[in-house]
N, CA, C and O atoms as a GROMACS GRO file, in nm:
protein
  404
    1UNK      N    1   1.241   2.117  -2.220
    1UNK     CA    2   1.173   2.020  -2.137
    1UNK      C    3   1.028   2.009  -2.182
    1UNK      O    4   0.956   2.087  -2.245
    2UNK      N    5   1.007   1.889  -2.130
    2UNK     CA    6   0.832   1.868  -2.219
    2UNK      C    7   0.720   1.882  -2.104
    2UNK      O    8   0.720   1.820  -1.998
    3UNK      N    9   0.644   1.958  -2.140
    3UNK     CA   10   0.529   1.945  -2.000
    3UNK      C   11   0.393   1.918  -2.068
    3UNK      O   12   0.374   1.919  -2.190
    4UNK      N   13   0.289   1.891  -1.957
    4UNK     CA   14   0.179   1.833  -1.988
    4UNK      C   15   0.072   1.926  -1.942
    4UNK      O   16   0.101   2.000  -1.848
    5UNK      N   17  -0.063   1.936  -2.000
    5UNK     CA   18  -0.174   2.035  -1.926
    5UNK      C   19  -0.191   1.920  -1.844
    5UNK      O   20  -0.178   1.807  -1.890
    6UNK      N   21  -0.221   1.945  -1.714
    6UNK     CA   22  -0.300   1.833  -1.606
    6UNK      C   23  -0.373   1.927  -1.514
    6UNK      O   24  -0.337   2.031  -1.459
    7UNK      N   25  -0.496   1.854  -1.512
    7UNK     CA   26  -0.620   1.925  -1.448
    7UNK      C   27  -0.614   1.936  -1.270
    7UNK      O   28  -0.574   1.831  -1.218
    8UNK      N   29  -0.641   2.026  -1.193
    8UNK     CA   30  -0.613   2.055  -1.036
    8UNK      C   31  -0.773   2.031  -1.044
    8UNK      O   32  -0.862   2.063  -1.123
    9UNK      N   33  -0.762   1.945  -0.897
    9UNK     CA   34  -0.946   1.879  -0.876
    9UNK      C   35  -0.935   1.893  -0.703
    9UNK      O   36  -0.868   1.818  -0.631
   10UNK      N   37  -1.016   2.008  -0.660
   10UNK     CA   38  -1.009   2.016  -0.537
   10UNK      C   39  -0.936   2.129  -0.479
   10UNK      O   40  -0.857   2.175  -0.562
   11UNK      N   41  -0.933   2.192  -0.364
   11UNK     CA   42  -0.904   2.298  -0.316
   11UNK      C   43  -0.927   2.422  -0.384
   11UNK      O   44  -1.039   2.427  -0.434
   12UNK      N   45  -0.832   2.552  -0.406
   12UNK     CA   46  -0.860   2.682  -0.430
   12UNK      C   47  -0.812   2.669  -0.607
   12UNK      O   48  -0.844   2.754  -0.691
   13UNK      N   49  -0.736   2.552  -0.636
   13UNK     CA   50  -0.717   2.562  -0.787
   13UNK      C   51  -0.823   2.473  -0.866
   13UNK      O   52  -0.816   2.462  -0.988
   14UNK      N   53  -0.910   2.419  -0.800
   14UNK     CA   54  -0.998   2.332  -0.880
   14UNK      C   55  -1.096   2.386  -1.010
   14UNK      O   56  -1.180   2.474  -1.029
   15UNK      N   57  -1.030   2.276  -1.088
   15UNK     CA   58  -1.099   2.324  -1.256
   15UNK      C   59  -0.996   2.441  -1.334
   15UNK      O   60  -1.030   2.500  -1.436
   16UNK      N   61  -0.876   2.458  -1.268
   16UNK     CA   62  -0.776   2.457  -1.348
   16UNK      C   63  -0.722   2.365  -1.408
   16UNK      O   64  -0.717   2.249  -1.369
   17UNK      N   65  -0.666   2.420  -1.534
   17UNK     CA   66  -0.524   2.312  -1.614
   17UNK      C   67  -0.421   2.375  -1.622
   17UNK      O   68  -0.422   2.475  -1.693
   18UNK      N   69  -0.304   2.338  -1.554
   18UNK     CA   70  -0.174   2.447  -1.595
   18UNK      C   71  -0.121   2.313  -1.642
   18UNK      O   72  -0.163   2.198  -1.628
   19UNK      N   73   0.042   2.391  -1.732
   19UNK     CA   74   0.081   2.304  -1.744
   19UNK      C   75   0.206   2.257  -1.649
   19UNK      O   76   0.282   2.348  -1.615
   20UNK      N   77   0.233   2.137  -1.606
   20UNK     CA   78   0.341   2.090  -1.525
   20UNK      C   79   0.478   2.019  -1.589
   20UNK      O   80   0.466   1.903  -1.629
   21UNK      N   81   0.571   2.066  -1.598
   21UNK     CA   82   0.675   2.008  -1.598
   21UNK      C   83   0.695   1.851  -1.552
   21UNK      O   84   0.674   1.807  -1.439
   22UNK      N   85   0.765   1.740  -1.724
   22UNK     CA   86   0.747   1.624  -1.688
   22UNK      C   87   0.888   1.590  -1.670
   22UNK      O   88   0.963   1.661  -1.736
   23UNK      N   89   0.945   1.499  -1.596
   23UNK     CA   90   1.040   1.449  -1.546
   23UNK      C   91   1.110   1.354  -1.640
   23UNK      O   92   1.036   1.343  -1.737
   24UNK      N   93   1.214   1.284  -1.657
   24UNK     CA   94   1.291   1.237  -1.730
   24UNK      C   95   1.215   1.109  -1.783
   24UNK      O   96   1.237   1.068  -1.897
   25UNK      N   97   1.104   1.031  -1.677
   25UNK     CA   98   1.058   0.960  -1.722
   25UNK      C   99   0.962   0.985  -1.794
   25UNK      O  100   0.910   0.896  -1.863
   26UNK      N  101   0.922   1.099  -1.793
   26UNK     CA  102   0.803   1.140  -1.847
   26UNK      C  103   0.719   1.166  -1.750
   26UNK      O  104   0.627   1.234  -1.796
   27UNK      N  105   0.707   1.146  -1.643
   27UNK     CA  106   0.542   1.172  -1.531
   27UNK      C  107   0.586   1.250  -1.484
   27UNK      O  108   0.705   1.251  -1.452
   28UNK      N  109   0.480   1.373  -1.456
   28UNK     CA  110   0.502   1.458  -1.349
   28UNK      C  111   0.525   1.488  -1.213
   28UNK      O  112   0.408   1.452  -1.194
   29UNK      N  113   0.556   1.513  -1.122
   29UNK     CA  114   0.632   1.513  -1.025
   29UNK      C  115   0.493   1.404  -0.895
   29UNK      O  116   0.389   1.345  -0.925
   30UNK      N  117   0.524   1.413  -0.832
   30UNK     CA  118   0.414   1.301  -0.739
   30UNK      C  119   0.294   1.373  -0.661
   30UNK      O  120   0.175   1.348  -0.647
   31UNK      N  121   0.404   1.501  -0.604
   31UNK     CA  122   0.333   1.611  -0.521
   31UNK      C  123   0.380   1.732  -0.606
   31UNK      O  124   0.472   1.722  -0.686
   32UNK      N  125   0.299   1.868  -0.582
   32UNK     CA  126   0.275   1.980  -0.652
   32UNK      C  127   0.240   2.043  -0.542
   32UNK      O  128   0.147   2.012  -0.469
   33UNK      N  129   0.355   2.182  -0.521
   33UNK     CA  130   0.341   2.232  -0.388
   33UNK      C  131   0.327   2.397  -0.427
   33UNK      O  132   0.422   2.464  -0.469
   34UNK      N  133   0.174   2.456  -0.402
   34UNK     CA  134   0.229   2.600  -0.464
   34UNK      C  135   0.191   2.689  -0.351
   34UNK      O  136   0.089   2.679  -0.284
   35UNK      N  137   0.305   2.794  -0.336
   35UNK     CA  138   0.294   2.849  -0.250
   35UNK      C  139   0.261   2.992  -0.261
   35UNK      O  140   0.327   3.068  -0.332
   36UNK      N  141   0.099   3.055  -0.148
   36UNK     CA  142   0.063   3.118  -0.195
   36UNK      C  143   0.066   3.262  -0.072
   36UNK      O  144   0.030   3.259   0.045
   37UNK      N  145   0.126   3.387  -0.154
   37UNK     CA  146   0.152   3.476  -0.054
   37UNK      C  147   0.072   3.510   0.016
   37UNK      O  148  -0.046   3.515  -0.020
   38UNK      N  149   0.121   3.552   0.164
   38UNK     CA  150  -0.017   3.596   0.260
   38UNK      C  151  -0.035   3.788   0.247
   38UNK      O  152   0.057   3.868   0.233
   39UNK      N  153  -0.189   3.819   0.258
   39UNK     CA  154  -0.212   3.961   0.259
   39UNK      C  155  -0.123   4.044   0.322
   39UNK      O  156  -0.079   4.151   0.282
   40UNK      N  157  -0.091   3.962   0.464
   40UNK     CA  158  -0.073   4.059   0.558
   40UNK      C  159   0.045   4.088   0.519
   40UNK      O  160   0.061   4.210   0.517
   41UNK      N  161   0.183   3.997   0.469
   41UNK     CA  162   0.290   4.020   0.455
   41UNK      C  163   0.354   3.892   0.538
   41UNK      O  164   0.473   3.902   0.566
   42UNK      N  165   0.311   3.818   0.563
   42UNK     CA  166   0.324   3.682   0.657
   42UNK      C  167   0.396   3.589   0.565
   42UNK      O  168   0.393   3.591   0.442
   43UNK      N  169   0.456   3.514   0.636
   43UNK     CA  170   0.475   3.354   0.561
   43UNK      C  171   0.377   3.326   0.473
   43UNK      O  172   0.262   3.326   0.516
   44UNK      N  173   0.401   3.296   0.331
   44UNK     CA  174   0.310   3.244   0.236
   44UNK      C  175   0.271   3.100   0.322
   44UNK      O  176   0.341   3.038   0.402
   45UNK      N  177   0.091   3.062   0.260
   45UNK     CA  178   0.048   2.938   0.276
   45UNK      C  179   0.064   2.840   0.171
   45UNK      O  180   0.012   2.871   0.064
   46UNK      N  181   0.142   2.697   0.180
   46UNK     CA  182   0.159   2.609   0.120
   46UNK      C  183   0.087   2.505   0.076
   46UNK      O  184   0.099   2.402   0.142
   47UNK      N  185  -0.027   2.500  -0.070
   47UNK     CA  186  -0.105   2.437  -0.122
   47UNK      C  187  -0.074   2.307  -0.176
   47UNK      O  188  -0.024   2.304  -0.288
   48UNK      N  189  -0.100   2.166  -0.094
   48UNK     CA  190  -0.026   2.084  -0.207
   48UNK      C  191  -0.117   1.972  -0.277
   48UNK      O  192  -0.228   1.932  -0.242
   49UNK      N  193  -0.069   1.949  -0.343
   49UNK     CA  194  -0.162   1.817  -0.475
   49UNK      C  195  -0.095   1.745  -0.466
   49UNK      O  196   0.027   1.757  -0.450
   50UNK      N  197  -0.179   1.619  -0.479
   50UNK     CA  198  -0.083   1.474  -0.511
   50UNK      C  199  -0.164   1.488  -0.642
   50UNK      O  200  -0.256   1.558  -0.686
   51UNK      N  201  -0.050   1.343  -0.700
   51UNK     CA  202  -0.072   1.307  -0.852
   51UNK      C  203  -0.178   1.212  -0.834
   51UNK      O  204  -0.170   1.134  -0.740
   52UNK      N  205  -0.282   1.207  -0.916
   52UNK     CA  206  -0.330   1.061  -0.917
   52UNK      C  207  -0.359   1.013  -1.094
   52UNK      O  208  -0.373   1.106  -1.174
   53UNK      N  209  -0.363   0.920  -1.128
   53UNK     CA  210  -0.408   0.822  -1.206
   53UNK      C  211  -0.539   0.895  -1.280
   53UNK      O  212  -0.648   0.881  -1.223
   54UNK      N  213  -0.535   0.968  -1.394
   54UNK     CA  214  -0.630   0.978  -1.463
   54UNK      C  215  -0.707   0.948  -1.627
   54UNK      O  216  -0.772   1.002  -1.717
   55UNK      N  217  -0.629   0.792  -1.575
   55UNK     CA  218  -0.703   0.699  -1.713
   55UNK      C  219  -0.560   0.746  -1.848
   55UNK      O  220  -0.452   0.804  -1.840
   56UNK      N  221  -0.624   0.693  -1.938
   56UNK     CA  222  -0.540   0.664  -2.077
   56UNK      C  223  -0.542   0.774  -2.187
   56UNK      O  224  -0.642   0.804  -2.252
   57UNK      N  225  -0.462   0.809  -2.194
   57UNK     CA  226  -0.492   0.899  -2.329
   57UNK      C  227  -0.445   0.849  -2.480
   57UNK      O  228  -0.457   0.918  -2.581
   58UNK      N  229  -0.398   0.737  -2.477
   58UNK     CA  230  -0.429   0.688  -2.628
   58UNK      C  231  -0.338   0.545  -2.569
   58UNK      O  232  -0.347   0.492  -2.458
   59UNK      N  233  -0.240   0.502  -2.698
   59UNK     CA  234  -0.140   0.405  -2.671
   59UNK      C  235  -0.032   0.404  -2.609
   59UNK      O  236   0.071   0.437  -2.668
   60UNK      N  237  -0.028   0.358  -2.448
   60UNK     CA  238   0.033   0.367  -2.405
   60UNK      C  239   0.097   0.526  -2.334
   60UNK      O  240   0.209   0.550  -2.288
   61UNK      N  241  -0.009   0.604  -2.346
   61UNK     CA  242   0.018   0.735  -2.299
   61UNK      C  243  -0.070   0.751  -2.155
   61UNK      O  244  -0.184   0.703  -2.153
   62UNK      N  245  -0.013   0.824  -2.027
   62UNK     CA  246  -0.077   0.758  -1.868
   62UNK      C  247  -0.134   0.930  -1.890
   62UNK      O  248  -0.081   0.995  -1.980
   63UNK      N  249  -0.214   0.977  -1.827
   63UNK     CA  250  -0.311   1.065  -1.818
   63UNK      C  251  -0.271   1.068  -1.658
   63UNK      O  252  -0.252   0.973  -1.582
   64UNK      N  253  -0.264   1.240  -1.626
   64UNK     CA  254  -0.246   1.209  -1.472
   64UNK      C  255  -0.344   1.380  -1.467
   64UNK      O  256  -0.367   1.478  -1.536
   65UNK      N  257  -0.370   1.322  -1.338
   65UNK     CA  258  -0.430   1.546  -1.255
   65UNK      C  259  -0.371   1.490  -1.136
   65UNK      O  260  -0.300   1.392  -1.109
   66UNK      N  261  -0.435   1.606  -1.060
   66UNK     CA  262  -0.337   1.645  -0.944
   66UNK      C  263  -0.445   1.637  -0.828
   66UNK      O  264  -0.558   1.651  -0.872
   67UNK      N  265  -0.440   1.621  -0.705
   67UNK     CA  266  -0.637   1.595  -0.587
   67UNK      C  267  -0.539   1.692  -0.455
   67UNK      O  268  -0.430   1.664  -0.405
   68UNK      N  269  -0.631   1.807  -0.431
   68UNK     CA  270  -0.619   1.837  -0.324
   68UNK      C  271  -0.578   1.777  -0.221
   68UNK      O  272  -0.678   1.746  -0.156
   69UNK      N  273  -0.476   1.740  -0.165
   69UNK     CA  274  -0.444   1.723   0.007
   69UNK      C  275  -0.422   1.816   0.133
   69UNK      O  276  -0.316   1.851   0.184
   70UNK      N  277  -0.524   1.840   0.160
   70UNK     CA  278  -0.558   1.926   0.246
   70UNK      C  279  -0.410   1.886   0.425
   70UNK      O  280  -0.333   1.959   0.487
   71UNK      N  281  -0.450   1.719   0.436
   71UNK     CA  282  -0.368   1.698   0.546
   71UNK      C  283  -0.227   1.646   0.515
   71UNK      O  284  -0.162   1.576   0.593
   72UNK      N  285  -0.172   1.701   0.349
   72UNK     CA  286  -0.036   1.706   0.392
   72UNK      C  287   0.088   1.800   0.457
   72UNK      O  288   0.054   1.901   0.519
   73UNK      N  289   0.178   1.782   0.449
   73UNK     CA  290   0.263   1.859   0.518
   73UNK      C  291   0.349   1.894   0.388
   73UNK      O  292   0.408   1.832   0.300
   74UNK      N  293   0.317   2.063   0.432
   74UNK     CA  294   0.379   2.125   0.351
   74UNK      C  295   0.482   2.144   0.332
   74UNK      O  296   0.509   2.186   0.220
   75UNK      N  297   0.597   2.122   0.434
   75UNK     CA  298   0.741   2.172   0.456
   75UNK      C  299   0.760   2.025   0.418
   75UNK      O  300   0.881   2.008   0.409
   76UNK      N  301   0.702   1.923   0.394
   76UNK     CA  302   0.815   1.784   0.354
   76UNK      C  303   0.875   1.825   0.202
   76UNK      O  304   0.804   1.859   0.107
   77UNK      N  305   1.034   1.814   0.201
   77UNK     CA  306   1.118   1.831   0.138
   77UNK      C  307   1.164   1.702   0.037
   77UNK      O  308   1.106   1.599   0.072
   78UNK      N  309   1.247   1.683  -0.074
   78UNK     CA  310   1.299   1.600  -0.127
   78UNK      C  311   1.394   1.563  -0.051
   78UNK      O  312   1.431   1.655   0.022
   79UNK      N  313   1.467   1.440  -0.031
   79UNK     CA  314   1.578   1.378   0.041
   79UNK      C  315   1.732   1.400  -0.091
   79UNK      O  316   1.829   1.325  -0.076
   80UNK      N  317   1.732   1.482  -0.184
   80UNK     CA  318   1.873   1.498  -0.283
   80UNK      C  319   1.922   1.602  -0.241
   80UNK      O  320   1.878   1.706  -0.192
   81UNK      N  321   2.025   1.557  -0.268
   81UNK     CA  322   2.138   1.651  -0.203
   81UNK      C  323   2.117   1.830  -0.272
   81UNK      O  324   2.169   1.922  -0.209
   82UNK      N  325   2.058   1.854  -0.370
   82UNK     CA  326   2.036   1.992  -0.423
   82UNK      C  327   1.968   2.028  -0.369
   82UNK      O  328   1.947   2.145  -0.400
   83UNK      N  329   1.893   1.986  -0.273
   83UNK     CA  330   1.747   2.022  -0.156
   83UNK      C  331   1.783   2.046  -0.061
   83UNK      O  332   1.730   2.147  -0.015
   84UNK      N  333   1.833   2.014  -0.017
   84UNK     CA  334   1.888   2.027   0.137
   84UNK      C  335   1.992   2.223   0.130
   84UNK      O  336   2.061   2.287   0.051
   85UNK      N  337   1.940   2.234   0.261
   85UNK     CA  338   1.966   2.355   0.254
   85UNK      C  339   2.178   2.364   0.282
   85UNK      O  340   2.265   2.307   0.347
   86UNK      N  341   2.167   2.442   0.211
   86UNK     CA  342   2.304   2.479   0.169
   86UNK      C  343   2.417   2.380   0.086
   86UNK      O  344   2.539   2.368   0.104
   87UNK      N  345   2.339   2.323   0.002
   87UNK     CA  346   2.375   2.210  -0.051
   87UNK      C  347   2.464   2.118  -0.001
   87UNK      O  348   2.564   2.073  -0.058
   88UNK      N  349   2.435   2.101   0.075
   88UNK     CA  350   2.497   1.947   0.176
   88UNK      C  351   2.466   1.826   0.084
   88UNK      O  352   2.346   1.804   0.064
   89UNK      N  353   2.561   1.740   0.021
   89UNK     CA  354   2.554   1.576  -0.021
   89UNK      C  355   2.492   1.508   0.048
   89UNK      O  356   2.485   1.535   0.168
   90UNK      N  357   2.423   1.391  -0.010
   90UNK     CA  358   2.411   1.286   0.095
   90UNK      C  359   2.493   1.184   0.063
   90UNK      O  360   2.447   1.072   0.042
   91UNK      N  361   2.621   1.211   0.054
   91UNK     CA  362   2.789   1.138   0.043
   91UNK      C  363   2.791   1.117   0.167
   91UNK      O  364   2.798   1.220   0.234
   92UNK      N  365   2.785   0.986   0.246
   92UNK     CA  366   2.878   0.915   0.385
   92UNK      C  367   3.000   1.020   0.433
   92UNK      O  368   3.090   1.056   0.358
   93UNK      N  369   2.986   1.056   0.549
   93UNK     CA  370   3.063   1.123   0.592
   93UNK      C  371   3.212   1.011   0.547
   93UNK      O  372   3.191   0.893   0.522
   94UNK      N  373   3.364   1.071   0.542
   94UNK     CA  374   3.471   1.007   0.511
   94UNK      C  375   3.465   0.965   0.357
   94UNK      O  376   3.520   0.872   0.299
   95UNK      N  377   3.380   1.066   0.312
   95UNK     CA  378   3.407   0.983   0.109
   95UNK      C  379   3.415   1.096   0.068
   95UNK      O  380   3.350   1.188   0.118
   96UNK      N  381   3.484   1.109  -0.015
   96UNK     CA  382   3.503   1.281  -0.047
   96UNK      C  383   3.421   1.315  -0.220
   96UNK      O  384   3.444   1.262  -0.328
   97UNK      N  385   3.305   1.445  -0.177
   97UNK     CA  386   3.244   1.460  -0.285
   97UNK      C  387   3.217   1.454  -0.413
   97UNK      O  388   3.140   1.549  -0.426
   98UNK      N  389   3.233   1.391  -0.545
   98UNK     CA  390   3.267   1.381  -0.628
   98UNK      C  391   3.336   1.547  -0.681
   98UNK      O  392   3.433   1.541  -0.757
   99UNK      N  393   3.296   1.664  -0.649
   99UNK     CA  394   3.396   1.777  -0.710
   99UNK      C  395   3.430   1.826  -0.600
   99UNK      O  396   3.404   1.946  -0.589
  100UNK      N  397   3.481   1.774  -0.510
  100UNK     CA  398   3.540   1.795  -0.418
  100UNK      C  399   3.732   1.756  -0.450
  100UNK      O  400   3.755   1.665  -0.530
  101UNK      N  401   3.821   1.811  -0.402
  101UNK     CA  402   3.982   1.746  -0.476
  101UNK      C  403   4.069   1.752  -0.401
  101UNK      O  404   4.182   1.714  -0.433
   0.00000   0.00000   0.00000
């Protein structure tokens, strides 16, 4: 898989570059959610980035970093069926799963 350095601008990772994993189209994911363990032994706290738009890097190549969002919600999940806990489809109830027989 191909990934990209993209720069974190804002919150506790700012003025990092890691690199992120790019998606089939090539862009990296929209949101970037990292989750960071607590001292006490608690529920880790959930850090997230959106993608934004960071200009051109040559022909036809999109340049992206990542901006602190402080007021998103961390527990929002993907809507595909590999997300959902215990891998539940989102197949219409009455259609039977594709490896299902």
């Amino acid at each position: 898989m191909k990934s990209q350095d993209t720069p974190f601008v804002g919150g506790p990772l700012d003025g990092r570059v890691l690199p992120v994993l790019l998606g089939i189209t090539g862009h990296p994911p929209k949101t970037y959610r990292v989750p960071v363990p607590d001292a006490a032994g608690g529920p880790p706290t959930v850090l997230v980035y959106r993608r934004a738009d960071a200009g051109r890097g040559g022909f036809m190549h999109q340049l992206w970093k990542y901006e602190y969002a402080p007021d998103a919600d961390p527990g929002r999940r993907l809507k595909w069926p590999w997300s959902r806990p215990g891998g539940q489809s989102a197949t219409p109830p009455g259609k039977p799963r594709p490896t299902d027989e």
